[in-house]
GUNU-391133 format. One record per residue (C-alpha): residue number from 1; residue in one letter; x, y, z. Coordinates in Angstrom, 3 decimals. Last residue first. Layout:
<marfis>
+-----+------+----------+----------+----------+
: seq : type :       c1 :       c2 :       c3 :
+-----+------+----------+----------+----------+
: NUM :    a :        X :        Y :        Z :
...
+-----+------+----------+----------+----------+
</marfis>
This chain:
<marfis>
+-----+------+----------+----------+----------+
: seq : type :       c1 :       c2 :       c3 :
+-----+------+----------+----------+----------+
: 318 :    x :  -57.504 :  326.028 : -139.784 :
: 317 :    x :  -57.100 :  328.519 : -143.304 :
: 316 :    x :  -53.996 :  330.645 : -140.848 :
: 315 :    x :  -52.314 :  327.603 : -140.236 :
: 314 :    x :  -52.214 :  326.576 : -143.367 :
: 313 :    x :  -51.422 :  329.844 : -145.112 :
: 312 :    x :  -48.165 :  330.295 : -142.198 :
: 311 :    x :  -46.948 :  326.497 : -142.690 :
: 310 :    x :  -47.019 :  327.280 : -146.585 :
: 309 :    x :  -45.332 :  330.405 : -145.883 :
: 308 :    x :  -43.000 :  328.535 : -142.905 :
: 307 :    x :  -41.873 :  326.153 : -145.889 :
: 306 :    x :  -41.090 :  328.133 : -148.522 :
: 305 :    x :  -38.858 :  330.769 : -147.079 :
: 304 :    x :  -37.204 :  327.651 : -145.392 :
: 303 :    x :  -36.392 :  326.610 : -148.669 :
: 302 :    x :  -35.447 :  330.182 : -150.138 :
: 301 :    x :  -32.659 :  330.270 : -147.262 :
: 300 :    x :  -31.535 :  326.587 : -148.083 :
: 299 :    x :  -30.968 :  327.699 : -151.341 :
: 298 :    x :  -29.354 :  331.143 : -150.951 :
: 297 :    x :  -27.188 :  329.703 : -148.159 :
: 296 :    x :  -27.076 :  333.226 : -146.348 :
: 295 :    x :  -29.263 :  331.549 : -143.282 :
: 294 :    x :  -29.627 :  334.716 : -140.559 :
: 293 :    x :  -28.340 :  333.893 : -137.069 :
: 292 :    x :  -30.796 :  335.485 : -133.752 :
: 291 :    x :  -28.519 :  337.932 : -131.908 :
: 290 :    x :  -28.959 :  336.911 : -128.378 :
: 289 :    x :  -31.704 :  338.608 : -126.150 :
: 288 :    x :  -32.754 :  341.461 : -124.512 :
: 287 :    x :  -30.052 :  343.769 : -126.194 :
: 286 :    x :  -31.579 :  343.516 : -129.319 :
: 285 :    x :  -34.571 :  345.213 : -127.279 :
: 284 :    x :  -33.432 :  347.625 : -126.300 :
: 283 :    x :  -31.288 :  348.811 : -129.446 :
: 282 :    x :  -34.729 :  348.476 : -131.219 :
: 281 :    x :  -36.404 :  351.050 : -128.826 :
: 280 :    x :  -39.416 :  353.031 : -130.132 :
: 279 :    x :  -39.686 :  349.923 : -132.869 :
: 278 :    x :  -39.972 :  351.020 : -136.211 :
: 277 :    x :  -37.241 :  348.155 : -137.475 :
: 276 :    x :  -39.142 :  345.292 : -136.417 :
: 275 :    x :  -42.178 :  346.697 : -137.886 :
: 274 :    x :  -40.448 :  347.342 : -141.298 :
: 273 :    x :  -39.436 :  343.592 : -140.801 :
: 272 :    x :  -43.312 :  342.445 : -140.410 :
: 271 :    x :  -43.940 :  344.463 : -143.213 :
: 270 :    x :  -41.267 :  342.740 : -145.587 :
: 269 :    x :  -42.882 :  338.951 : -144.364 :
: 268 :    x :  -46.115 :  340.292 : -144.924 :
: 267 :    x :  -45.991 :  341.654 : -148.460 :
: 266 :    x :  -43.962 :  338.725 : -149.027 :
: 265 :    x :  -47.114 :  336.209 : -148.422 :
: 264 :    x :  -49.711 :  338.834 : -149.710 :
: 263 :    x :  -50.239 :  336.522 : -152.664 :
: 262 :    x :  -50.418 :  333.201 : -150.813 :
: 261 :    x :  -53.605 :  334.594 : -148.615 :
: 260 :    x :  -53.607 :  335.294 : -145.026 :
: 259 :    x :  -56.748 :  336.415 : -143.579 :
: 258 :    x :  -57.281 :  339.496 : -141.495 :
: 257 :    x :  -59.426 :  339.922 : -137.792 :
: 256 :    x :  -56.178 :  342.397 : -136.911 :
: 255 :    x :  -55.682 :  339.944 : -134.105 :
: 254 :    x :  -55.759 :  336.881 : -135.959 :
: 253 :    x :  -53.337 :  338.507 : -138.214 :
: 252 :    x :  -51.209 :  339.380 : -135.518 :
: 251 :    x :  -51.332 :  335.764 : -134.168 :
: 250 :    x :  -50.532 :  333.994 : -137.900 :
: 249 :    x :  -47.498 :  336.524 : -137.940 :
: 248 :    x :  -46.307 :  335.708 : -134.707 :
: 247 :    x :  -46.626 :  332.294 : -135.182 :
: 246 :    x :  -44.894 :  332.192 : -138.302 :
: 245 :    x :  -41.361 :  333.792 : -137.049 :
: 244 :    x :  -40.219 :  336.400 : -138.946 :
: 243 :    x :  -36.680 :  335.442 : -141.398 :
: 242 :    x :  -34.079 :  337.576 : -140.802 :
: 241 :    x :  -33.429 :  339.031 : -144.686 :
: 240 :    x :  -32.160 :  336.384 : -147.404 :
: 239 :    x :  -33.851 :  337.648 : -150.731 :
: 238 :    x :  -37.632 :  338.466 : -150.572 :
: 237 :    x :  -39.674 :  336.370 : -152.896 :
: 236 :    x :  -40.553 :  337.080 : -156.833 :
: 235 :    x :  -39.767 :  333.858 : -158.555 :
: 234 :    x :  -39.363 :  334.127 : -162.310 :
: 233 :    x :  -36.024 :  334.801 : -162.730 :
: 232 :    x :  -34.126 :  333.754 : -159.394 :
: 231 :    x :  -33.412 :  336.494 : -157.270 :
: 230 :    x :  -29.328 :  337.854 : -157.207 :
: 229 :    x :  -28.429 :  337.248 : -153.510 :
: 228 :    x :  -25.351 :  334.629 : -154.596 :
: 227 :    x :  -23.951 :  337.229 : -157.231 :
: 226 :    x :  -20.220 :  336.825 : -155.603 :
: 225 :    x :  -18.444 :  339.107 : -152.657 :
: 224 :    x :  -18.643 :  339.653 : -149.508 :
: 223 :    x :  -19.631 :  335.783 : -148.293 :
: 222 :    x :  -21.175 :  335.677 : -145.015 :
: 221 :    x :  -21.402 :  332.289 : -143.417 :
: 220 :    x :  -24.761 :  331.421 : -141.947 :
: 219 :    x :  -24.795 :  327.870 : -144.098 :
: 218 :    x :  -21.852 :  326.802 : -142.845 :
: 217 :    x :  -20.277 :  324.197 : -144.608 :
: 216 :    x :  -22.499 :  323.493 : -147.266 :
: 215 :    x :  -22.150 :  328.098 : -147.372 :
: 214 :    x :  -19.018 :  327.886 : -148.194 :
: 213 :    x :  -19.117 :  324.785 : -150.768 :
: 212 :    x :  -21.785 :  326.970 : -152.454 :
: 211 :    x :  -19.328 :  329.697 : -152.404 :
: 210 :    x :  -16.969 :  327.946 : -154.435 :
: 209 :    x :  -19.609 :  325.961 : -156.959 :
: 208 :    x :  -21.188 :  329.212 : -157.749 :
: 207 :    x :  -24.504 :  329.885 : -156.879 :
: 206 :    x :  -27.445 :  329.911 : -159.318 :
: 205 :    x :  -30.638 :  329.358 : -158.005 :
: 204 :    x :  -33.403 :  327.354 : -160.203 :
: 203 :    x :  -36.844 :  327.005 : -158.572 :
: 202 :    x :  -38.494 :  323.892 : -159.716 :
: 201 :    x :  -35.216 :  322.271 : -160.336 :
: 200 :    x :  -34.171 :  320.079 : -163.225 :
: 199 :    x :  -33.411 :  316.399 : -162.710 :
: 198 :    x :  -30.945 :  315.025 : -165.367 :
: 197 :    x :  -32.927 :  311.726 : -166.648 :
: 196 :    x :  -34.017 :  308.784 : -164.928 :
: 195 :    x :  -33.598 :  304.845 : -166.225 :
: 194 :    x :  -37.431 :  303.712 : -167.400 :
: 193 :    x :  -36.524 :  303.460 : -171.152 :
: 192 :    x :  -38.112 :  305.971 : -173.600 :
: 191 :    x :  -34.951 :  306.567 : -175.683 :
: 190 :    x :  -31.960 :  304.336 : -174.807 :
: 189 :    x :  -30.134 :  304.645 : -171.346 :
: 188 :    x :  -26.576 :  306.505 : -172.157 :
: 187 :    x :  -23.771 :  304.178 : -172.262 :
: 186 :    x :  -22.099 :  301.787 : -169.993 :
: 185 :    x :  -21.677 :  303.862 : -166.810 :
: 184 :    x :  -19.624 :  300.810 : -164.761 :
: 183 :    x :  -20.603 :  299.042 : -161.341 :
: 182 :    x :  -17.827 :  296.798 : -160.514 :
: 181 :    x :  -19.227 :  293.372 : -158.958 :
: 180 :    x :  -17.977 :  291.565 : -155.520 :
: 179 :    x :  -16.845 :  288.110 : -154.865 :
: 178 :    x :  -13.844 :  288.506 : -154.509 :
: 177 :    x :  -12.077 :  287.724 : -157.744 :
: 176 :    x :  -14.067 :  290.722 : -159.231 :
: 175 :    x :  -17.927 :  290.318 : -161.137 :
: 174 :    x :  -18.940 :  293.274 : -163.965 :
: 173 :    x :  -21.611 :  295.175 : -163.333 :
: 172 :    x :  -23.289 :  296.685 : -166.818 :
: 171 :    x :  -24.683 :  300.645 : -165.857 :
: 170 :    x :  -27.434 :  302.171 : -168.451 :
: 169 :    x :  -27.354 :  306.339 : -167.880 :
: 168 :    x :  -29.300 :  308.815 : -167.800 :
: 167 :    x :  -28.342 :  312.641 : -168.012 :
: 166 :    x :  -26.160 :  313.534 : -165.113 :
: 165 :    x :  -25.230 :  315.774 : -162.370 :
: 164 :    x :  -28.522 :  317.491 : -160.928 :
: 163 :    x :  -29.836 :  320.527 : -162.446 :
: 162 :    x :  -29.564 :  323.673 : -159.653 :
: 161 :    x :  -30.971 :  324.433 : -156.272 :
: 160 :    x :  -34.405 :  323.863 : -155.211 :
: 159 :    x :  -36.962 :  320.781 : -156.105 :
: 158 :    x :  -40.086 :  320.966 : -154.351 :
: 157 :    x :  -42.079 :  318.438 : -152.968 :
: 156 :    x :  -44.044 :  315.245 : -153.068 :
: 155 :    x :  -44.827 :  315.509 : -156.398 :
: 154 :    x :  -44.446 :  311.972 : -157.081 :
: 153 :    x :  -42.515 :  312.738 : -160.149 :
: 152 :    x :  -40.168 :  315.371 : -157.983 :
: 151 :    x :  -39.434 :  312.758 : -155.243 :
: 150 :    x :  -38.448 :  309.863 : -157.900 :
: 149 :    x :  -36.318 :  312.425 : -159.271 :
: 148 :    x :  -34.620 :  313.558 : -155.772 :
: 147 :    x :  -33.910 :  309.928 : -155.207 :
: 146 :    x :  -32.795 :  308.890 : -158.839 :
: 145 :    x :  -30.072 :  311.742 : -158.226 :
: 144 :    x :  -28.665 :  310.342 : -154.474 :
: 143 :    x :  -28.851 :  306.840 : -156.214 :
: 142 :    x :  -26.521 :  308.293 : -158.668 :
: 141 :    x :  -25.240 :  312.118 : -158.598 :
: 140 :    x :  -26.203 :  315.614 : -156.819 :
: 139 :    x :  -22.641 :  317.291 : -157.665 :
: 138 :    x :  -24.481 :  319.608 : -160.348 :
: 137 :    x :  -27.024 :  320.703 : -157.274 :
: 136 :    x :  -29.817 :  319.542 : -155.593 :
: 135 :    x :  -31.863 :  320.725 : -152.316 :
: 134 :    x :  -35.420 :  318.784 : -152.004 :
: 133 :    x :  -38.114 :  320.660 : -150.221 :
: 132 :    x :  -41.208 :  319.177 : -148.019 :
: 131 :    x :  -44.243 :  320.199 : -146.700 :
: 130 :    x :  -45.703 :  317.959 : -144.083 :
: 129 :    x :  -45.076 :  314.507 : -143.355 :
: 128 :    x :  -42.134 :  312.310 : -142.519 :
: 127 :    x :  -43.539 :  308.659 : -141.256 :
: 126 :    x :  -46.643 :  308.287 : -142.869 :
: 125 :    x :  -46.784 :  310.469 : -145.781 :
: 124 :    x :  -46.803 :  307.833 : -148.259 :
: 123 :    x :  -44.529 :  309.911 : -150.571 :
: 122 :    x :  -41.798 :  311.181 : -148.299 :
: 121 :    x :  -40.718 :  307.627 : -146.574 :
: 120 :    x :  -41.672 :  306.263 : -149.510 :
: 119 :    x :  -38.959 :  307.857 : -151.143 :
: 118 :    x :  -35.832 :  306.204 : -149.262 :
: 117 :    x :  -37.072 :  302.989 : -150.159 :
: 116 :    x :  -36.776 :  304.080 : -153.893 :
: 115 :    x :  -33.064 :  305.915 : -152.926 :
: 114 :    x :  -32.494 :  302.233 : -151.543 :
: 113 :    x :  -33.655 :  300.142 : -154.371 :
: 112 :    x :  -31.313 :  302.627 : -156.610 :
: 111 :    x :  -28.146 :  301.629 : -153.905 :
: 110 :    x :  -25.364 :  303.330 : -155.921 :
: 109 :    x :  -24.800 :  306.226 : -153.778 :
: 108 :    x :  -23.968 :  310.444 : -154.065 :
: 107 :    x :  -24.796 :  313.825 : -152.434 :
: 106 :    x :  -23.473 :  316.880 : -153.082 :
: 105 :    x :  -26.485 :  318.772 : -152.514 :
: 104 :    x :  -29.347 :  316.200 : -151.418 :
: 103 :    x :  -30.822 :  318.323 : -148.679 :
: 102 :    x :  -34.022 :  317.537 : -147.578 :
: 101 :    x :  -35.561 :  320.082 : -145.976 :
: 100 :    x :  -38.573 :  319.458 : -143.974 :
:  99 :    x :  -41.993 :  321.327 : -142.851 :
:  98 :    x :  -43.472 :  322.723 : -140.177 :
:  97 :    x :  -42.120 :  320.211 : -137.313 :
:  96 :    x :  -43.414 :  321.117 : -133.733 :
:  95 :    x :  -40.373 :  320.149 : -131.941 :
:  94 :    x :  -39.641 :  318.129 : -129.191 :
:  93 :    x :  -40.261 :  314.513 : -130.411 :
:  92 :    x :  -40.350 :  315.896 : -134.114 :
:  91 :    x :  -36.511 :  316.127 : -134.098 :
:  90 :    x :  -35.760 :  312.565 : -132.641 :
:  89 :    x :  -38.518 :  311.070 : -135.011 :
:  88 :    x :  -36.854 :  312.579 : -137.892 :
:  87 :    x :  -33.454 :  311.325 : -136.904 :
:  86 :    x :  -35.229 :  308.003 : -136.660 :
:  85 :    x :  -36.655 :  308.081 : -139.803 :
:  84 :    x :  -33.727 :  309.357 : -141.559 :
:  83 :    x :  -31.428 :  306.446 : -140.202 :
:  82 :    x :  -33.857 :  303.749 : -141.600 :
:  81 :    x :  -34.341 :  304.757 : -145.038 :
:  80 :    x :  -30.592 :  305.537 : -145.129 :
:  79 :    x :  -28.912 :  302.349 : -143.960 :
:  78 :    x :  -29.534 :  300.496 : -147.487 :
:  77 :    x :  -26.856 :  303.155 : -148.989 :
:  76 :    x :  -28.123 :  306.887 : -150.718 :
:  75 :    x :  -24.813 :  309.114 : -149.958 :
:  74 :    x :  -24.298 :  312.309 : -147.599 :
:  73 :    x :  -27.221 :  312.853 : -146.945 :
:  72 :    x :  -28.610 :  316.254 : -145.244 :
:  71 :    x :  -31.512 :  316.255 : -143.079 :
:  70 :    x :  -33.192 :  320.191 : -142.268 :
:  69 :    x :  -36.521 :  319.983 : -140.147 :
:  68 :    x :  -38.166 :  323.484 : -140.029 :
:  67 :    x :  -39.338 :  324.724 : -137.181 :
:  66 :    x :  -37.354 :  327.602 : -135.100 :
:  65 :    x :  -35.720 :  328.907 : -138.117 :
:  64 :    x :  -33.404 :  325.503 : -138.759 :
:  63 :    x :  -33.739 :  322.061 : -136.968 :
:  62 :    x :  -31.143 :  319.581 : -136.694 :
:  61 :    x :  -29.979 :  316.546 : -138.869 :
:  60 :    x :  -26.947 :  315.895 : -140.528 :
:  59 :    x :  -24.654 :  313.527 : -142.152 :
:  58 :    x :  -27.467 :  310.967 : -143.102 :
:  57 :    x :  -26.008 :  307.767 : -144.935 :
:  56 :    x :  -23.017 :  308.104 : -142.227 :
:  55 :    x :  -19.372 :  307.742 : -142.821 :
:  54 :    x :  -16.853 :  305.632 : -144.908 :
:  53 :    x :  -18.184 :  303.352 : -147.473 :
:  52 :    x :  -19.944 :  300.016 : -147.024 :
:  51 :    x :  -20.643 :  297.879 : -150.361 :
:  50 :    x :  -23.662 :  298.865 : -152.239 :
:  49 :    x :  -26.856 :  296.771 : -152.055 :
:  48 :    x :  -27.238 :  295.311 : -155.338 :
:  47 :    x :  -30.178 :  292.541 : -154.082 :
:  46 :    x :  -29.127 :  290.201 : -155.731 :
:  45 :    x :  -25.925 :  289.640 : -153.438 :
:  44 :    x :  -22.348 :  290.109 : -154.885 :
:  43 :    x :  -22.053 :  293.658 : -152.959 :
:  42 :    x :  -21.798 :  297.029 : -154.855 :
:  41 :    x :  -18.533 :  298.591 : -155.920 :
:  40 :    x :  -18.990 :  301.628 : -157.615 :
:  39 :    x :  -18.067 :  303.506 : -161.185 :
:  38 :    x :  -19.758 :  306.807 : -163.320 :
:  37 :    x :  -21.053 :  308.538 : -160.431 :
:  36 :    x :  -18.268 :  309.930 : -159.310 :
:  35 :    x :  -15.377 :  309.061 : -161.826 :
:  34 :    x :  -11.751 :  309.690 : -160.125 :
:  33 :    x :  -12.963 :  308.215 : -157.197 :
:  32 :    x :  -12.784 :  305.361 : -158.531 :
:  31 :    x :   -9.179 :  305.175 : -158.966 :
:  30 :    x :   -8.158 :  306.719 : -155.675 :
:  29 :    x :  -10.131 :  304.265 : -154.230 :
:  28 :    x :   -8.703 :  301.191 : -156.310 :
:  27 :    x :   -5.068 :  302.576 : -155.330 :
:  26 :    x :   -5.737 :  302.953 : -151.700 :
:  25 :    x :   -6.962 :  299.976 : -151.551 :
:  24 :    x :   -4.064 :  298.005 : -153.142 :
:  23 :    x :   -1.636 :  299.981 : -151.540 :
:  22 :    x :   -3.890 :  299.314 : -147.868 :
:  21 :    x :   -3.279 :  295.321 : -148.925 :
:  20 :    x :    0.161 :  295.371 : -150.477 :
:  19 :    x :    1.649 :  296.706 : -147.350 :
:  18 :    x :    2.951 :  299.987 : -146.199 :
:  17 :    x :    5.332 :  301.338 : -143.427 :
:  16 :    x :    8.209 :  302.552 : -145.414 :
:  15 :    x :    7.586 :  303.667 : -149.410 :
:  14 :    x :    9.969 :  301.695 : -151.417 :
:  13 :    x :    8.848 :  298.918 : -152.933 :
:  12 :    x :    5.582 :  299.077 : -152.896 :
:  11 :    x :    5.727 :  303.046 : -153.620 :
:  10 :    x :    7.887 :  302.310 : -156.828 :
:   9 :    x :    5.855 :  299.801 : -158.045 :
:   8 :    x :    2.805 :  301.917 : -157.625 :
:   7 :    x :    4.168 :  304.740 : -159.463 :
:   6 :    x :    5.862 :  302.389 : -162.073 :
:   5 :    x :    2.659 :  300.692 : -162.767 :
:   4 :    x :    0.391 :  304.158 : -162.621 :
:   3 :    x :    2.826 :  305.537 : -165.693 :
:   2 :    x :    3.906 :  309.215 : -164.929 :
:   1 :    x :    1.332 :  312.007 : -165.760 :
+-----+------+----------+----------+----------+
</marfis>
């Protein structure tokens, strides 16, 4: 690579239409963005909240397979706490939430006090309750990574997807002419100290990172080819067929005078589709309504898998 002083000299000088002020940003941006993570800005107030960056805390919220809350961040900032219990509160208003999705894939921050705010929101139960599943993956870094651990040593939900990005780290800041600090990855935190660790899923999915980007886009893309349907080892739930809707299943059951039990959970999801597919006139009745999307993201599809089970078994025991 060419030296960075002659490069920037060179576009200073020469380049039409820019000043030192957006060079000099662009530079320190392209810089740290070179080591996710590993560098931030944060503010010069004691409480370490981190400097604005571009776009929303919470990049999504909407409601998958009928019930299921699904909130994706984008990175953990002061805002967050706040703008996922209003999006919540938007969803539940007209829905009958059975459960949420967190999704934390490709997710970042440097606001630790707000990724512990963030938590409470999960763990006290008050303002997001029910069932709850936390999506992580190798770009799952910082604040956004001490959020999904804090979540999994509460045990306030499940952790899908793959290990997060890093093992822990100790971070020195480091004060700039104005008045901010740099945020640097020192070294690794020492042996026994309270700093977080690589967060390991409870149900590990392996998808690779191009596909995965596919399906963070859309999640009812159809990829032809790749091992994204493979089942995990050691989980033994169906792979991504149209998911049944848990009222119906909790009614028939009812009807039949039967009882639900975890068990028998796939069991009833695959005979609910053979019933779907004996029907004296499927084409009929495809043709009654729209085509209802199937999820192909392999972790968001075993989340919602999850969810309307446990919303099924609960339902069913009241």
């Amino acid at each position: 690579m060419p030296d960075f002083k002659e490069v920037y000299e060179l576009l200073r000088t020469n380049l039409t239409g820019t000043t030192a002020e957006n060079l000099n940003r662009a530079a320190v941006e392209g810089l740290l963005s070179q080591f996710p993570g590993k560098v931030s800005l944060v503010g010069g107030t004691a409480d370490g909240s981190a400097i604005p960056q571009s776009g929303p805390a919470l990049t999504k919220s909407m409601i998958v397979e009928s019930n299921v809350a699904y909130l994706r961040v984008g990175r953990v900032a002061a805002s967050l706490p706040d703008e996922l219990g209003a999006a919540y509160r938007a969803l539940a208003g007209t829905n009958k939430i059975a459960g949420v999705v967190l999704d934390l894939r490709f997710a970042d921050g440097s606001n630790d006090m707000a990724a512990q705010a963030t938590a409470k929101l999960f763990t006290a139960k008050k303002i997001i309750a029910g069932p709850l599943a936390v999506l992580v993956n190798g770009e799952t870094r910082g604040a956004a990574e001490a959020l999904a651990a804090a979540l999994h040593q509460a045990g306030s939900g499940l952790i899908i997807g793959s290990p997060t990005a890093s093992a822990a780290t100790s971070f020195k800041e480091f004060p700039l002419s104005n008045g901010e600090q740099l945020r640097v990855a020192a070294a690794p935190a020492a042996s026994g100290s309270s700093m977080i660790s690589r967060v390991q899923p409870d149900i590990a999915l392996t998808v690779t990172a191009g596909d995965e980007r596919v399906f963070f886009d859309n999640p009812y893309q159809t990829i032809a080819t790749g091992n994204t349907n493979s089942s995990p080892v050691g989980t033994n739930f169906l792979p991504y067929v149209e998911h049944t809707s848990e009222a119906d299943l909790v009614r028939q059951r009812e009807k039949d005078g039967k009882l639900i039990k975890a068990p028998a959970l796939n069991d009833l999801i695959r005979e609910k589709s053979d019933d779907s597919d004996s029907d004296e006139n499927p084409a009929s009745s495809r043709a009654a309504g729209p085509q209802k999307q199937v999820i192909r993201d392999p972790v968001l599809a075993r989340a919602v898998d999850l969810i309307k089970g446990l919303a099924i078994i609960r339902e069913s025991h009241s």
